[in-house]
MINU-334351 format. One record per atom (N, C-alpha, C): x, y, z. Coordinates in steps of 0.001 Angstrom, whole numbers, padded with zeros to 6 digits, always signed. Example, Ala and Ser with C-alpha at 12.3 -4.5 7.8 and 13.67 -1.06 7.14 Angstrom:
! residues 2
+013190-005690+007800
+012300-004500+007800
+013200-003300+007800
+012850-002250+007080
+013670-001060+007140
+012900+000030+007870
***
This chain:
! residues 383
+000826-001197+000000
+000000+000000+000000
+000856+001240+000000
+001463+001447+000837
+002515+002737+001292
+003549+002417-000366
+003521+001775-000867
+004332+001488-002192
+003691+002159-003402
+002372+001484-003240
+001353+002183-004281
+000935+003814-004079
+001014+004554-003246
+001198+005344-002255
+001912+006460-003122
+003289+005717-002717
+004132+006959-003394
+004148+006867-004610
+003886+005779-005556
+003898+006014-006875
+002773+006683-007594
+001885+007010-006982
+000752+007928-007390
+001242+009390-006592
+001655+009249-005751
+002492+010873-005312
+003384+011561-006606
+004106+010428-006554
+005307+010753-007746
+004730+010828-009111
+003748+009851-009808
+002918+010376-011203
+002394+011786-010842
+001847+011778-009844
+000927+013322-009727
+001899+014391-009892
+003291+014217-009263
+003858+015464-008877
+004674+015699-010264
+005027+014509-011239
+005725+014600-012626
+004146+015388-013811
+002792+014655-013395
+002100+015610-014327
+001611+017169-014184
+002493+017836-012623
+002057+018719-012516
+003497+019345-013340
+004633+019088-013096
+005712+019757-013457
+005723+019777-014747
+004807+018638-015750
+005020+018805-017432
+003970+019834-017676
+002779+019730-016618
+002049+020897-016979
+002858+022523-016936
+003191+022756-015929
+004207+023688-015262
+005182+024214-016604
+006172+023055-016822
+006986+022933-018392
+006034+023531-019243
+004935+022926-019839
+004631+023426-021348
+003787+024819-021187
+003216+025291-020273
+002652+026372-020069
+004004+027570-019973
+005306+027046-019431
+006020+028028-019254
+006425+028387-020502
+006520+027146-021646
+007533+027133-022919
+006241+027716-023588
+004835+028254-023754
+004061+028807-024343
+004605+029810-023885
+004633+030393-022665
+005062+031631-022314
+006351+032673-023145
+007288+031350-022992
+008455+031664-023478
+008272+032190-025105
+007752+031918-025949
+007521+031722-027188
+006295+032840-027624
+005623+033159-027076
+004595+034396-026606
+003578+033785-027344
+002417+035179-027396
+001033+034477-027983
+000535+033646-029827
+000333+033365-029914
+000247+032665-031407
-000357+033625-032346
+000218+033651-033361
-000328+034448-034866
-001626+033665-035178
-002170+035014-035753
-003780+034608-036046
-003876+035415-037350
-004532+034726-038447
-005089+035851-039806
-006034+036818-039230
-005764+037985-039347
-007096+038750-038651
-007517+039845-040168
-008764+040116-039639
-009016+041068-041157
-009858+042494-041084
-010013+043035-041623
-011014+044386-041236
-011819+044198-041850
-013317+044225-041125
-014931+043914-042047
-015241+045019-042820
-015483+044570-043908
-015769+045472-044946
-017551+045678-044789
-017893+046401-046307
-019073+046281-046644
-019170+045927-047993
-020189+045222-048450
-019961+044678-049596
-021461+044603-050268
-021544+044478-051722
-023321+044646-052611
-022968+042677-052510
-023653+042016-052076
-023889+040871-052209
-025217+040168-052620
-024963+039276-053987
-026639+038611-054165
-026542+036909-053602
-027405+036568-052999
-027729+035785-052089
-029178+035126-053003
-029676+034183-052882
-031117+033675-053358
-031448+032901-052404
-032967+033210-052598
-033637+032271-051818
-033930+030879-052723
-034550+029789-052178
-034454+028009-052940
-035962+028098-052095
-036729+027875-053724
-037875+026993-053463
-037969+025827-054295
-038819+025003-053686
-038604+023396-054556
-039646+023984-055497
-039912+023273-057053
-040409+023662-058070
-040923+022460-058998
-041904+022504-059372
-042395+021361-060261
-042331+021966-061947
-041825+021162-063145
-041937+021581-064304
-042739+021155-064896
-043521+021904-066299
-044386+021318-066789
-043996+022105-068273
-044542+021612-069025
-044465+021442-070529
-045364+023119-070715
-044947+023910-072034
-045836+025259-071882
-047119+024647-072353
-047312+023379-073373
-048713+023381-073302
-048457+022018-072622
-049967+021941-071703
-050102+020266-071781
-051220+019945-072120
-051700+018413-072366
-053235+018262-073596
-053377+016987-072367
-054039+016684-072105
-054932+015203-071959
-055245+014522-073331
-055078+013282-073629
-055527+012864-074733
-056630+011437-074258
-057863+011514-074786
-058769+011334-074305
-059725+010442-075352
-060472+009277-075235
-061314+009082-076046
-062827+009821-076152
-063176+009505-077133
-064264+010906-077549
-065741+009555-078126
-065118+008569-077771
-066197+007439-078106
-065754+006046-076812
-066593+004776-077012
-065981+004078-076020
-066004+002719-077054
-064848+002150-076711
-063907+000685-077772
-062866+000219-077314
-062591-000719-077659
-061129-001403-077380
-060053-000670-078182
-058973-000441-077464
-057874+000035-078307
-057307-001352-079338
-057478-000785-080433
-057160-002114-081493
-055482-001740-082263
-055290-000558-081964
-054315-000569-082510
-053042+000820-081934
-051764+001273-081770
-051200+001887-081131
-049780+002339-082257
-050225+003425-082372
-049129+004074-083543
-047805+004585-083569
-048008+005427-081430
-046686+005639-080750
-046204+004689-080087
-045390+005161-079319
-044806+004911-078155
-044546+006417-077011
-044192+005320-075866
-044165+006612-074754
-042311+007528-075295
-042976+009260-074995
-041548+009355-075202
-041161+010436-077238
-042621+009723-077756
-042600+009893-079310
-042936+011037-079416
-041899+012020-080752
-042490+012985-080727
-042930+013270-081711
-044669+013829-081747
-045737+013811-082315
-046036+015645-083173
-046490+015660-083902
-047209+016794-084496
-048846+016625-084524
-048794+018028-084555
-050726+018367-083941
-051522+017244-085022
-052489+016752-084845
-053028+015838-085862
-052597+014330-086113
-051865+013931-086085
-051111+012711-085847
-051784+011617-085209
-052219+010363-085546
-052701+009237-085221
-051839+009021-084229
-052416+008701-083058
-051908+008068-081921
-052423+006764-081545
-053727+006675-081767
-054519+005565-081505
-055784+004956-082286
-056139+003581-082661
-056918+003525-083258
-057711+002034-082422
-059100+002792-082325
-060313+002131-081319
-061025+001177-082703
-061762+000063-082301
-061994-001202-082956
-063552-000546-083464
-063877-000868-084441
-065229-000375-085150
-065799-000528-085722
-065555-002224-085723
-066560-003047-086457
-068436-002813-086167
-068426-002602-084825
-070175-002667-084619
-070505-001058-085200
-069500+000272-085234
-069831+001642-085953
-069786+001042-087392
-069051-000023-087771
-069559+000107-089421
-070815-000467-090166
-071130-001640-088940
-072034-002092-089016
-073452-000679-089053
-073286-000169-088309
-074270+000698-087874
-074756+001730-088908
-073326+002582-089544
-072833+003387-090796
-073791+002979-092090
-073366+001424-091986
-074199+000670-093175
-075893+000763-093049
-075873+000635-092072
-077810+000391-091748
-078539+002320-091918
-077256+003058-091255
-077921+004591-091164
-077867+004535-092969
-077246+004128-093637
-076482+005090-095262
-078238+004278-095998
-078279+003158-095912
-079837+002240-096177
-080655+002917-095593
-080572+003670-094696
-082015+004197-094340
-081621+005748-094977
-080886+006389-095145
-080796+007622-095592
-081136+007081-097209
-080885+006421-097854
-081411+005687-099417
-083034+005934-099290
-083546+004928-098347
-085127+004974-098459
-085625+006211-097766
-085172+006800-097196
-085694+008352-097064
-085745+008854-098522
-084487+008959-098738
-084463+009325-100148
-085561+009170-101333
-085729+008370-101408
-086914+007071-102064
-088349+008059-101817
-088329+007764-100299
-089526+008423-100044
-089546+009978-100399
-088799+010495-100512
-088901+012398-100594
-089337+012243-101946
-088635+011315-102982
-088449+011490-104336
-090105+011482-104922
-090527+010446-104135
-092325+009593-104523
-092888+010748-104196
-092798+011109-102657
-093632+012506-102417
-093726+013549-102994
-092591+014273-103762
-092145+015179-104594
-092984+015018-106240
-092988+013835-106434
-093912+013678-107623
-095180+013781-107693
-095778+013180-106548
-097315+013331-105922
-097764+014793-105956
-096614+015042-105027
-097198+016528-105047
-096791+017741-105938
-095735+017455-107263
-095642+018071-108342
-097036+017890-109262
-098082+016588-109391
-098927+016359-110015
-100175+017061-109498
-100351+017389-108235
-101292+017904-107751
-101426+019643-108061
-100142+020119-108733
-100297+021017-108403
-101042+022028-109461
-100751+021531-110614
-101711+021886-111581
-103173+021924-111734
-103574+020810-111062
-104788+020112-110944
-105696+020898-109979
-104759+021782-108788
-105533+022788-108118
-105773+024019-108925
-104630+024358-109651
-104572+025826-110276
-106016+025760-111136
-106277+024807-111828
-107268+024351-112675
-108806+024258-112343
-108856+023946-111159
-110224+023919-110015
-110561+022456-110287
-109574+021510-110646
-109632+020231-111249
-110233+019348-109805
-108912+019768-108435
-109691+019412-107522
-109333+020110-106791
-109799+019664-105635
-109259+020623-104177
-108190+021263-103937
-107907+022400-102713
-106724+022620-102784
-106516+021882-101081
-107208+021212-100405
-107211+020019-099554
-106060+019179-100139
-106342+018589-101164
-105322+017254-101520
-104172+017799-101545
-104099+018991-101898
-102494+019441-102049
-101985+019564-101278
-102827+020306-099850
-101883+020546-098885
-101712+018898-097817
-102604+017627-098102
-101979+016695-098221
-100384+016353-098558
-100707+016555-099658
-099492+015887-100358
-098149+016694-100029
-098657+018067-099833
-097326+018985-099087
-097010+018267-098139
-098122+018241-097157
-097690+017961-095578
-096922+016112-095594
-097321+015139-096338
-096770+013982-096829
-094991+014322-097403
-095191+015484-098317
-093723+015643-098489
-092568+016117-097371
-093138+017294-096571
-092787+017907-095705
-092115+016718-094599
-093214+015830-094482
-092895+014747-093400
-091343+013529-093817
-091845+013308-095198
-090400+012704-095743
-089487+013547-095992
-089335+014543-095653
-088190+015055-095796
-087217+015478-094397
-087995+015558-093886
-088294+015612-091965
-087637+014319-091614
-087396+012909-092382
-087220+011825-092077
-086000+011764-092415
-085583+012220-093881
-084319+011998-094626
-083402+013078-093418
-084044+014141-093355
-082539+014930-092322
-082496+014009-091724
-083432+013506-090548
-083133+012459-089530
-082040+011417-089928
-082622+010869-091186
-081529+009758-091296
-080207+010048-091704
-080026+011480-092383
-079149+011728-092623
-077889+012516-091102
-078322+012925-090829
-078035+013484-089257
-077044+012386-088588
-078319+011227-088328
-077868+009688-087835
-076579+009279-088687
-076720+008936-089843
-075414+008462-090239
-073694+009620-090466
-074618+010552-090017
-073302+011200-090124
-072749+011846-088567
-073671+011410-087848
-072797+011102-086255
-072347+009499-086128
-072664+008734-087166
-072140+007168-086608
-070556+007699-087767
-070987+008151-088990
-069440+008345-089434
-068270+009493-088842
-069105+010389-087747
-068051+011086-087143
-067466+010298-085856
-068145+009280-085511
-067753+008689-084295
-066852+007298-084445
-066694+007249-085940
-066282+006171-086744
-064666+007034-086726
-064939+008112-086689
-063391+009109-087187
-062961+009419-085856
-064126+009034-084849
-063364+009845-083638
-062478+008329-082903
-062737+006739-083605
-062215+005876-083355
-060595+006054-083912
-060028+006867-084207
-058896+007487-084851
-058260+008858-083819
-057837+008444-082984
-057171+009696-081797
-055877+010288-082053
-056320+011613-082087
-054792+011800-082465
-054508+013371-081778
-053129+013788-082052
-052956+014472-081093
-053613+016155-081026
-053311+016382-080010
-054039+017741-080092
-053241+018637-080305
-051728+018487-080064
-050520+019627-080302
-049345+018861-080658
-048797+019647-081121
-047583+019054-081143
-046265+019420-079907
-045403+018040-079907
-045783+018039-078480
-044511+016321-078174
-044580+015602-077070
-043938+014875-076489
-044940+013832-075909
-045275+012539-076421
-045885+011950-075676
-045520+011500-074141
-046178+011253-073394
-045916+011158-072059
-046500+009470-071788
-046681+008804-070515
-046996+007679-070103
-048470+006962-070822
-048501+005904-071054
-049210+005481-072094
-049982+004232-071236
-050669+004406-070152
-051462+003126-069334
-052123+002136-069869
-052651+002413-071218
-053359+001868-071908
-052916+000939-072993
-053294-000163-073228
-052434-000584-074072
-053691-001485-075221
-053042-002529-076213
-053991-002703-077105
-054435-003601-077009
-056075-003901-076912
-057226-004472-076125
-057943-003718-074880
-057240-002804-074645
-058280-002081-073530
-059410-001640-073755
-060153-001610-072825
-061672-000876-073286
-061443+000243-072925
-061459+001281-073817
-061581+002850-072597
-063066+003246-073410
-062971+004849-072637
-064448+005301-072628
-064212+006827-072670
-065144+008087-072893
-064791+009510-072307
-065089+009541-070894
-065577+008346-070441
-065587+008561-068756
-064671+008277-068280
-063875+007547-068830
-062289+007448-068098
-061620+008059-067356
-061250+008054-065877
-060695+009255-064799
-059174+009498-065772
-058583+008989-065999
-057077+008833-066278
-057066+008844-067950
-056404+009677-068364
-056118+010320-070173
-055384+009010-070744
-055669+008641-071956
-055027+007489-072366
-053463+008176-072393
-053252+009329-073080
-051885+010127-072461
-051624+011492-072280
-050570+011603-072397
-050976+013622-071988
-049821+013810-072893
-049869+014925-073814
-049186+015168-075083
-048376+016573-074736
-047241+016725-074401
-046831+017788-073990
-045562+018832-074914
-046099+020278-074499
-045270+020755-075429
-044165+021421-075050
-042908+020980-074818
-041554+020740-073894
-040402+022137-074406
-041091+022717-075519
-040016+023886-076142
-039665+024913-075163
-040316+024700-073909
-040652+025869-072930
-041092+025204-072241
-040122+025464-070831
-040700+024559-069435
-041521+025420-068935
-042597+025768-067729
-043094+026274-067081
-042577+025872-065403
-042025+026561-064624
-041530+026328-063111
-042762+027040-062167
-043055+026122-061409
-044381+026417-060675
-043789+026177-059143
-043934+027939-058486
-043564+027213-057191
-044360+028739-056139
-043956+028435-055123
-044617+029124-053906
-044571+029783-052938
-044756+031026-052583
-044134+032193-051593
-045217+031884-050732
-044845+032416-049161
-046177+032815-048235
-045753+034493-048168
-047366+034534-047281
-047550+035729-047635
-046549+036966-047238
-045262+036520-046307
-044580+037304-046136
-043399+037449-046859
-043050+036471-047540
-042245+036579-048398
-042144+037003-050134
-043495+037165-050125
-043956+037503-051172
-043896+039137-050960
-044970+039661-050036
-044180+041383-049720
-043410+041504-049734
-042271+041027-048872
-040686+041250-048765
-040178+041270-050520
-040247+040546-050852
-039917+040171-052551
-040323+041336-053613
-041790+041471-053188
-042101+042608-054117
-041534+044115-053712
-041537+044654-052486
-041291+045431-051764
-039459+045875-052582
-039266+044856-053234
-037478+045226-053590
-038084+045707-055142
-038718+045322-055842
-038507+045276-057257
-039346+046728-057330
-038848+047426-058450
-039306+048650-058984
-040684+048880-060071
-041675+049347-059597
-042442+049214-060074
-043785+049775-059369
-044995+050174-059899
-046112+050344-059002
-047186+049548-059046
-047471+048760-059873
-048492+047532-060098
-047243+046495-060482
-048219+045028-059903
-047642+043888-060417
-047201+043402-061841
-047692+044160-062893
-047488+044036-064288
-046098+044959-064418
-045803+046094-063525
-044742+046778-063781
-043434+045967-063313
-043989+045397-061815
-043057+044836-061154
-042290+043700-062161
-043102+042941-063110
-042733+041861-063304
-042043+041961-064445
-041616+042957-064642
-041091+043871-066037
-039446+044210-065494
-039370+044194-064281
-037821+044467-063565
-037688+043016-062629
-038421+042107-063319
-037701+040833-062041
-036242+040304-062786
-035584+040113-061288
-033915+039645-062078
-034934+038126-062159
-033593+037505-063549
-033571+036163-064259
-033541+035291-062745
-034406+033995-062889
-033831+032396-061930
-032920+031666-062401
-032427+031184-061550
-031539+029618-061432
-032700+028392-061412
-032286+027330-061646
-033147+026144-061848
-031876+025095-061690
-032291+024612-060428
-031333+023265-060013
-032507+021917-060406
-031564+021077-060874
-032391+019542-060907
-032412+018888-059840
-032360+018233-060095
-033122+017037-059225
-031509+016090-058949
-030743+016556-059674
-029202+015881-059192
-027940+016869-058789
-028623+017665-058657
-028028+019035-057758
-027120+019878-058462
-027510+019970-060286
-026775+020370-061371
-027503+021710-061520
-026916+022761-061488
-027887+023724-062423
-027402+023918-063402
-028911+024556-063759
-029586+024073-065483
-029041+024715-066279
-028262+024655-067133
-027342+025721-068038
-028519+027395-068260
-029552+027101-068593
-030154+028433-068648
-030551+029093-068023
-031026+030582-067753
-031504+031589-066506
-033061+031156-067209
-033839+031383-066254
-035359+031594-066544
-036157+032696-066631
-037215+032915-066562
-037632+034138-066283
-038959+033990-065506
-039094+034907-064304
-040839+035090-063892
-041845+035826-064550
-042614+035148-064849
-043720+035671-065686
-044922+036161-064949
-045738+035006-064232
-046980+035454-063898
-046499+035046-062131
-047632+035989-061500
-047732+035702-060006
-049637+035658-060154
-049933+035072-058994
-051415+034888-059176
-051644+036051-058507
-050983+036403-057325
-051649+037545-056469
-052687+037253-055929
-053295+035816-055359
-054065+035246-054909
-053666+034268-053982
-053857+034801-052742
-053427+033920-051631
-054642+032746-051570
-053641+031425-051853
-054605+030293-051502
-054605+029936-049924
-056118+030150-049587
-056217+029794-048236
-056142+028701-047822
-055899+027494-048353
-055763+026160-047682
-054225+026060-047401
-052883+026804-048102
-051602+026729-048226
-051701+028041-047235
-052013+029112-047800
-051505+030055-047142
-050320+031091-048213
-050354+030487-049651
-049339+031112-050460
-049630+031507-052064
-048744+032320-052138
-049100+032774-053958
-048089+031511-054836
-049259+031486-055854
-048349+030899-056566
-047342+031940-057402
-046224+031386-057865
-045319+031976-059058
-045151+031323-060477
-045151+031854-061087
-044747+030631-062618
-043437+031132-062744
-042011+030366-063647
-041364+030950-064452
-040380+030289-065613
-040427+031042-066284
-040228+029978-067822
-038708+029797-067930
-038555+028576-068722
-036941+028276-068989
-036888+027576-070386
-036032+028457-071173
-036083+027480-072718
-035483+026263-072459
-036209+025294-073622
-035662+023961-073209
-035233+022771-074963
-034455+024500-075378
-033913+024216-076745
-033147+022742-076864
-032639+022348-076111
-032089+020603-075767
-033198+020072-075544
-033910+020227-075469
-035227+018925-074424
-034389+018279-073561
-033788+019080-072702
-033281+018320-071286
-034317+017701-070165
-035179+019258-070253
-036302+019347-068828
-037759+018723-069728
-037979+017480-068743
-039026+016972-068978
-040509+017181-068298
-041576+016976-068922
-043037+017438-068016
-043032+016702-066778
-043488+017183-065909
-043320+016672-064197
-041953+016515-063556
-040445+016835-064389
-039235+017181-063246
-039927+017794-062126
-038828+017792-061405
-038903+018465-059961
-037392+019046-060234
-037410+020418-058587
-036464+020700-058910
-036376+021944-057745
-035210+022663-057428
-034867+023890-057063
-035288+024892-057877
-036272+026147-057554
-035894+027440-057850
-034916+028258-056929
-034230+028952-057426
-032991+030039-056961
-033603+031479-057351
-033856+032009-056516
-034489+033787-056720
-033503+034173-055908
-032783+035441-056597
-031883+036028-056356
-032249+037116-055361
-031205+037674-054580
-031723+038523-053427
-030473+039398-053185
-030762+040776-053457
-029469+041458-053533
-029287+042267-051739
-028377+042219-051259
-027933+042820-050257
-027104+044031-050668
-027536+045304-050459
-026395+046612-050714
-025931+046946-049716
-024066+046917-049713
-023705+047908-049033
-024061+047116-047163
-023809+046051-047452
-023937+044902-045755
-022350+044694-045015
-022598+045096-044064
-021470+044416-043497
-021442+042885-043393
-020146+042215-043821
-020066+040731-044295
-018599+040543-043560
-018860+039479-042547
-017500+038511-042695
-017217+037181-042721
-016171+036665-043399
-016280+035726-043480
-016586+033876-042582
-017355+033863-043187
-017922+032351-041959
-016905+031289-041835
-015668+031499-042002
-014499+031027-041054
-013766+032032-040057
-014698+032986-039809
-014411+033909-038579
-015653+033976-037493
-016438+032972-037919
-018004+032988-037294
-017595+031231-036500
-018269+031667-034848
-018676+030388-034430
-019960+030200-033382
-020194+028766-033219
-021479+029226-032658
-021288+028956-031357
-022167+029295-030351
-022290+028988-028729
-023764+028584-028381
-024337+027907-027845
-025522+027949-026999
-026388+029036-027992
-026669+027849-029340
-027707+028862-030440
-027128+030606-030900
-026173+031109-030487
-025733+032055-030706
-024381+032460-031582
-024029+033666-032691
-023478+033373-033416
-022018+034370-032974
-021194+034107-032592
-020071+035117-032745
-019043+035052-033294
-017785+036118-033397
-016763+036436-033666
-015665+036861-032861
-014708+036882-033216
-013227+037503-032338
-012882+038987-032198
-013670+039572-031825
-013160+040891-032408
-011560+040963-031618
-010761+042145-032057
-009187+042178-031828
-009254+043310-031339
-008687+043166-029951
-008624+044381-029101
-006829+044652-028128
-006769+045393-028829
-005051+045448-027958
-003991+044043-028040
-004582+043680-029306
-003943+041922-029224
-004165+041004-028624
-005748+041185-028091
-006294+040284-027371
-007992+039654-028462
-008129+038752-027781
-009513+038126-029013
-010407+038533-028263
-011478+039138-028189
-012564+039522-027808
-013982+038635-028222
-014634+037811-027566
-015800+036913-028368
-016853+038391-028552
-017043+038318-029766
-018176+039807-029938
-019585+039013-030341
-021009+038846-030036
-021859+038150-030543
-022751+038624-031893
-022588+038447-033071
-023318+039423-033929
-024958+038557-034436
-025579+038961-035263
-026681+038902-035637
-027032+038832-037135
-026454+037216-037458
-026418+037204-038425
-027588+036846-039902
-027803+037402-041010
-029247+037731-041559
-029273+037001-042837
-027914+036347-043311
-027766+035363-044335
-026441+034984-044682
-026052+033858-045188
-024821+033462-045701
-024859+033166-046613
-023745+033642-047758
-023876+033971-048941
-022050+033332-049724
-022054+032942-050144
-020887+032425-051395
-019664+032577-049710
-019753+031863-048431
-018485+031575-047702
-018723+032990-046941
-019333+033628-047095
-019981+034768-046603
-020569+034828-045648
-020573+035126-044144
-021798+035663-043347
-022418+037164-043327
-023270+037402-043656
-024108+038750-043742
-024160+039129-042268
-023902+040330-042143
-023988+040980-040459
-025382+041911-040545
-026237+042167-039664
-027241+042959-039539
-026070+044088-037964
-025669+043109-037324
-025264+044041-035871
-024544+043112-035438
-023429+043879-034491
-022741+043129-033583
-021315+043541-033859
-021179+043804-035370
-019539+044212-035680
-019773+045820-036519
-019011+046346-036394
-018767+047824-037260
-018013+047785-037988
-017853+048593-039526
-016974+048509-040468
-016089+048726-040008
-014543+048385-040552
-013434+049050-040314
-012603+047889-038800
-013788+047166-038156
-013002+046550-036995
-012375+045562-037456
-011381+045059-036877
-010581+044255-037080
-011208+042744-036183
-011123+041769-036922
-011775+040705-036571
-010784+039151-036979
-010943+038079-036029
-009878+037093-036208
-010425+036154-037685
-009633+035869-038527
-010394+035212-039923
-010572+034367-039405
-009492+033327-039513
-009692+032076-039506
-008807+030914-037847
-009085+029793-037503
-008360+029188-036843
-008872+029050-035401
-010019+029327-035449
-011251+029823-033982
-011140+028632-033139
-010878+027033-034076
-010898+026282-033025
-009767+026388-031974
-009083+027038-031329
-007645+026774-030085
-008063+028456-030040
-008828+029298-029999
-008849+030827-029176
-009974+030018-028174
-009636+031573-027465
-010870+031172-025993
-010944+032869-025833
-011931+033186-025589
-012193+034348-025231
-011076+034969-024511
-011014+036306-024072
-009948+036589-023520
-008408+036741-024113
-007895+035731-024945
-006245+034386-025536
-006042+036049-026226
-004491+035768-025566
-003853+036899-026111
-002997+036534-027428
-003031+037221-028945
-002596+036660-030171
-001888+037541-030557
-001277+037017-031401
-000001+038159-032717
-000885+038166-034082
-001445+039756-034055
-002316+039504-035301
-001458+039793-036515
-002193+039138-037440
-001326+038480-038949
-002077+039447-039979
-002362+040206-040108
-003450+041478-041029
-003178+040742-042255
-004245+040292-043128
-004361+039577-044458
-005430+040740-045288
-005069+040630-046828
-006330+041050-047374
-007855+039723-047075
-008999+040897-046954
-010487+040271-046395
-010774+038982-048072
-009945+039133-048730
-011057+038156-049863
-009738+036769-049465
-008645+037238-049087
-007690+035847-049050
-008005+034933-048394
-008932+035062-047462
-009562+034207-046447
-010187+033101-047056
-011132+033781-048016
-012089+032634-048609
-011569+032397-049898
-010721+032955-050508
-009810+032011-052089
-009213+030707-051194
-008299+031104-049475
-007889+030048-049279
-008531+028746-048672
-010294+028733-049103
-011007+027567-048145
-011590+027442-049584
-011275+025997-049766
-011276+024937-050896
-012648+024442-050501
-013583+024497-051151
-015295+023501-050771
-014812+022364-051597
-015581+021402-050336
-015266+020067-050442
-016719+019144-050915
-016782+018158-051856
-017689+017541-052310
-018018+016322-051284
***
């Protein structure tokens, strides 16, 4: 025991003396160099990211307009179609059947107008004459009148069984990009069908559909120049458009329409905004990032390898007599390695860049004065 004793005396009293040692040899060597920098002010654009759905500038439902089995299928999903174009062809044996029986009865209408027409061409002399009545004639009118009353009918009839014979022939409504094709050949469809046999889309021009609430939508408009919304939308800067694989889209877009109609079940306006889609890259229903740009003038900015956080709170080093000062600021966005300052730092102060992890409030340093942009050329983003 008294053995074990002193050898924990003696560890204790060797880790106080290495402590003792390296605190003195910091001493000796004085306080450590730090990059420090003076906060500028700077015009910075920043965007806000809303998620965004794309859609084709036109889109069509394509739809049957009679009810049959699909007998036959001209595309495929994917095909690209011009306005008019057979897409589909519905089975129509019982419409030709039908065609045949209306065209036979439009014949004996015929038949009949022709008989009546003679009847009552013969009568008509025969009145002028006082030969006989003018009773029989208006017979034979009202007999003609009636067959002829019959022939529209039949004629009417066969020429809705031969338009419904043509409407067994679907084709497109624009020209355009076919889309998903559920239907295939033997199906029965109908015009009651919930679901479009396909949707024909016209891809030359995406449409980006996405969504502000109501405070961000003031804030937004509140920047752009203008006195009505038609003026405003006449000075909106161009969008960014990220995909869906975190690429953005070689082209800027543009905002076109705002509804200016707060939907009360969301709580938000919609936005539209267009993006050419001279490649046919962007397909109908992508998803995706919008990027709306957001200009800051004239902000105090430093860089967010001079920013750390505490207990939800954001600060900095400010440099005071060669000492680090924790200063807490209030920060309102971060932008390209950038923190945006609202308060907390003043232009012109001198502030520690980089190396925050080994300061402690108080830690007395040898400041290293760098130009303010060398900070962030020298922090490499990592994938």
């Amino acid at each position: 025991m008294k053995r074990y004793f002193h050898t924990i005396v003696l560890a204790s009293l060797a880790i106080t003396a290495g402590s003792c040692g390296k605190k003195e040899q910091q001493a000796a060597h004085g306080p450590l160099p730090y990059k420090v920098v003076q906060v500028p002010t700077q015009t910075v654009i920043g965007h806000n990211t809303y998620p965004t759905t794309l859609q084709g500038k036109v889109t069509s439902n394509v739809r049957a307009k009679i009810a049959g089995y699909i007998q036959e299928l001209y595309v495929d999903e994917g095909s690209v179609v011009r306005k008019g174009q057979p897409l589909f062809r519905l089975e129509t044996n019982t419409l030709n059947e039908n065609a045949n029986a209306a065209l036979a009865a439009v014949k004996a209408a015929e038949a009949q107008v022709s008989v009546a027409q003679v009847n009552y061409d013969k009568l008509v002399p025969l009145v002028n004459k006082g030969i006989i009545s003018k009773i029989q004639l208006d017979t034979a009118e009202a007999t003609l009148n009636s067959a002829k009353g019959q022939l529209a009918n039949a004629k009417a009839q066969h020429q809705s069984i031969v338009a419904n014979i043509d409407y067994a022939i679907i084709k497109s409504p624009i020209d355009g990009i076919v889309g998903a094709i559920p239907f295939r050949v033997g199906s029965l469809v109908s015009p009651s069908d919930p679901q479009p046999l396909t949707v024909v889309s016209d891809n030359s021009e995406m449409y980006a559909y996405f969504s502000m609430n109501e405070k961000e939508y003031f804030n937004f408009l509140e920047k752009i120049e203008g006195k009505s919304i038609s003026e405003k939308l006449k000075h909106l800067p161009e969008v960014k458009l990220v995909l869906a694989n975190g690429q953005t889209y070689s082209s800027t877009g543009k905002i076109e329409t705002m509804t200016g109609q707060v939907n009360l079940a969301t709580g938000t306006v919609q936005v539209r905004a267009s993006f050419p889609n001279t490649d046919n890259i962007l397909s109908n229903g992508n998803s995706g990032s919008l990027l709306l740009p957001v200009e800051y003038k004239d902000v105090l900015v430093v860089p967010e390898s001079s920013t750390f956080e505490q207990q939800g709170q954001i600060y900095v080093y400010r440099v005071v007599n060669d000492t680090a000062k924790a200063a807490k600021i209030n920060v309102i966005d971060r932008v390209n390695k950038l923190a945006i300052v609202k308060e907390g730092v003043a232009k012109g102060e001198t502030i520690v860049g980089t190396g925050l992890g080994t300061l402690r409030n108080g830690s007395a340093i040898t400041p290293d004065k760098v130009e303010f942009n060398s900070i962030n050329e020298a922090i490499k983003s990592t994938f």
